[in-house]
C-alpha angles and dihedrals in degrees: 000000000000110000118259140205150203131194115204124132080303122044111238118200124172107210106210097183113055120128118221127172115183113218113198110187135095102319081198103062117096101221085057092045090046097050089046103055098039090061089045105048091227142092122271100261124219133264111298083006135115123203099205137180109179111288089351123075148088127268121192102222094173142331094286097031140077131165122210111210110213138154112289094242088050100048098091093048094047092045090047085050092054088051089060100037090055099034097117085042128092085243128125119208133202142173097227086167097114089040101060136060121210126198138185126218112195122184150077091273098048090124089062099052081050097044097044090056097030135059107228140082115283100189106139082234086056092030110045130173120271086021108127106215113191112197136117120275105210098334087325108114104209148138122251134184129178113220096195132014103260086036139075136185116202133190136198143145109289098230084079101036090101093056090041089051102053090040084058102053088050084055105048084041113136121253081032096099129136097213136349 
């Protein structure tokens, strides 16, 4: 799938090509975190964190899982790599990349876009940057970051990225705006 976009109030771009392995296992553990950011190139973020380079990082997406964020191409090797890495370790392992869809939102009003589909507060002092949120916009259960105050990053299965896209879009249309 081509990326698409769409340009309302808020820009809307769906990202066809990001690598993801999730990693379940003790986060805690030093031989996990080692292994994990060594294959991501970041630092182990904190809990409800990402540490994020562009489409590599390392998002905490709960006590016992993390996701690596690769380039799409490298994401078997590095996930074959992890196996390895972990194989005396109680980890599992797993390439998510074709299972998930990733879009970015770009704009001022991005919180708006956020606040008007999820049910949670969107102030930048609640909501802050490099903070991972998992929740459900509309019925979509997905994770979301913003990686700068006016961006965000979401994730969710792909069966439903059509759907996500095009909610999106209704979202970020212009004249819907909350507030000015």
């Amino acid at each position: 799938m081509s990326d698409r976009q769409f340009d309302g109030f808020v820009t809307v771009r769906q990202i066809s090509q990001q690598g993801m392995i999730t990693v379940r296992g003790d986060l805690a553990a030093k031989d996990i975190s080692t292994a994990l950011t060594k294959t991501a190139g970041v630092e182990m973020p904190g809990q409800s964190r990402v540490s994020v380079n562009d489409f590599n990082g390392l998002l905490w997406m709960s006590l016992d899982e993390a996701m690596v964020l690769c380039p799409f191409d490298d994401a078997e090797s590095k996930a074959a790599s992890l196996q390895d890495a972990l194989s005396s370790s109680h980890a599992l392992v797993v390439n998510v990349s074709d299972a998930r869809s990733v879009f970015d939102l770009e704009g001022p009003a991005v919180r708006q876009v956020l606040a008007k589909l999820a049910p949670l507060d969107t102030d930048p002092s609640v909501l802050q940057t490099g903070m991972l949120r998992r929740t459900r916009m509309g019925q979509v259960a997905c994770a979301f970051w913003m990686p700068t105050p006016d961006s965000a990053r979401i994730v969710c299965f792909r069966s439903v990225g059509d759907y996500m896209y095009k909610m999106l879009c209704a979202a970020a249309t212009p004249g819907t705006q909350v507030f000015a």
